[in-house]
N, C-alpha and C positions, 0 to 999 in steps of 0.2 A: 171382638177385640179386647175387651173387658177380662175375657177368662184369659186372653195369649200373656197380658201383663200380668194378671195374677198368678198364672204358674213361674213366669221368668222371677219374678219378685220371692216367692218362695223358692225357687232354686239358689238366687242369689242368699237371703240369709241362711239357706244350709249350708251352702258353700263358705260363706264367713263363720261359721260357728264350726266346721270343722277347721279351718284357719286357725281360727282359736285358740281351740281345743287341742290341736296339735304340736301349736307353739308353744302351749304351757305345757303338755307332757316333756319337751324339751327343756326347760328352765326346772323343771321341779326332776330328771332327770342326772342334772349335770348339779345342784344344789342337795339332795340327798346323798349320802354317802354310801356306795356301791357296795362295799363290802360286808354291811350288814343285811340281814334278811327281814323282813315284817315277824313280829312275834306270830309264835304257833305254828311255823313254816320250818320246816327238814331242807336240809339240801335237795331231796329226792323229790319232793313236792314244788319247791321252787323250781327247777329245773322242767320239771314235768310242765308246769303252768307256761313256761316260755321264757323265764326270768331268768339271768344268771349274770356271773360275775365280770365287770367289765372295765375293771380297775386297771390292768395293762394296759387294754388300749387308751383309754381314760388317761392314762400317765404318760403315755407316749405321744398322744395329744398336745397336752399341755406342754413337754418337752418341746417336740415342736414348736408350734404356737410361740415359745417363750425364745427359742433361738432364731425363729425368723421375728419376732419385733427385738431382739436386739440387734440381729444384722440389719434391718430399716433403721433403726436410732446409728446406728454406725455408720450409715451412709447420709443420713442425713446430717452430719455434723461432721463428714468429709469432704472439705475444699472442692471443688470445684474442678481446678489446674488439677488434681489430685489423681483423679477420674482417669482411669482407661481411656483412651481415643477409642471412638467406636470404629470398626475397621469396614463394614458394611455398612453401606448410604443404603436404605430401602427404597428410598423414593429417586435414587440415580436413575436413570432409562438406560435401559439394556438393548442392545439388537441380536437378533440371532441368528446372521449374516455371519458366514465366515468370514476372516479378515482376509485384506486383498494381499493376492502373493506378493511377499519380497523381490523386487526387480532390483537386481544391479546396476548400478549408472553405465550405462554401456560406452566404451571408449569415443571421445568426438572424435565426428570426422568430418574431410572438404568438404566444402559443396559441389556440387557438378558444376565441371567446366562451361561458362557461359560466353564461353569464346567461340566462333563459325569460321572455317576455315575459305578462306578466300583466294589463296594460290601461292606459289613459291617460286622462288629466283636464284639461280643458282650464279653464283661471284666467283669460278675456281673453286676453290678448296671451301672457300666462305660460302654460305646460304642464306636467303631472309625467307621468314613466310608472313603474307599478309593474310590478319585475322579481325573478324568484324568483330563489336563489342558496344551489340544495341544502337547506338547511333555515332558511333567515330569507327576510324579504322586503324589498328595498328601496326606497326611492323616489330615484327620480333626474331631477333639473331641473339646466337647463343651469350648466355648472361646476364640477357639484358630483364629488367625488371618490368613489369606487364602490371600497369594497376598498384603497386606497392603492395600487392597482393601475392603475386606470384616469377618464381625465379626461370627461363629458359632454359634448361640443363643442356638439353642436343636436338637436334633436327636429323631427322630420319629419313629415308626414302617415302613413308607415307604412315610418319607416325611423329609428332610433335612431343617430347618429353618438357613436364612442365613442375615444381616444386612450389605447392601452397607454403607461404609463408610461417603463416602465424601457428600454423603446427606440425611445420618441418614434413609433409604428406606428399609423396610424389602421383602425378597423375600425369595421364598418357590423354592427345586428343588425336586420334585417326582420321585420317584422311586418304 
């Protein structure tokens, strides 16, 4: 058990020590200035060794760098109200369900006749027929109004012509 800690414990301080070591190549990197070489070094030596010039990107860098913190300082000292509306909710819920087809209102219509026909009486020229209607009985000759529902147009030999009201819809009850 003794030795498993003591190699984890020396892997950990190599591993912080190239941390380091790495991070200071970094800072003594970007604080020398690139464009000089170490004295007693040729171009052709430096380059050989791995070394070379790295001042473009280096300026290109900082170009950056310098125009994105001043578009952060520009947004941060811009209002609010100022601000684009953001047009996408991320956290909206989506479905991915087509939508349901577009149906047209379809024209109203009567309802079925709920009138039973019960027999007819013929007056001469004049006719009545009697019609049940759930629990009374009617009698209906031409014109007469059935319910304030519906108008009698004509009487047929074995067809009742009858006119819903409320939307002008003519309906026939066979007999």
């Amino acid at each position: 058990m003794k030795r498993r800690q003591l190699t984890l414990g020396i892997a950990l301080l190599v591993t912080l020590l190239i941390v380091w070591w790495v991070s200071g190549l970094d800072e003594e990197d970007s604080a020398r200035p690139t464009s000089k070489r170490p004295r007693g070094q040729n171009a052709r030596t430096a380059t050989s060794l791995g070394q070379s010039k790295i001042s473009k990107p280096a300026s290109r860098t900082s170009n950056v760098s310098q125009s994105y913190l001043l578009a952060q300082l520009a947004l941060a000292h811009t209002p609010r109200n100022a601000l684009p509306a953001i047009e996408n909710n991320p956290f909206a819920s989506a479905s991915f369900e087509p939508p349901p087809p577009q149906v047209e209102p379809s024209k109203p219509t009567a309802p079925p006749l709920r009138f039973k026909y019960l027999g007819k009486v013929a007056e001469g020229t004049h006719s009545a027929v009697f019609l049940d209607d759930g629990d009374s009985m009617l009698i209906a000759r031409e014109g007469d109004t059935l319910v304030s529902q519906y108008r009698v147009i004509a009487i047929g030999e074995h067809s009742l012509q009858l006119e819903y009201l409320p939307l002008n819809t003519p309906q026939t009850l066979n007999y």
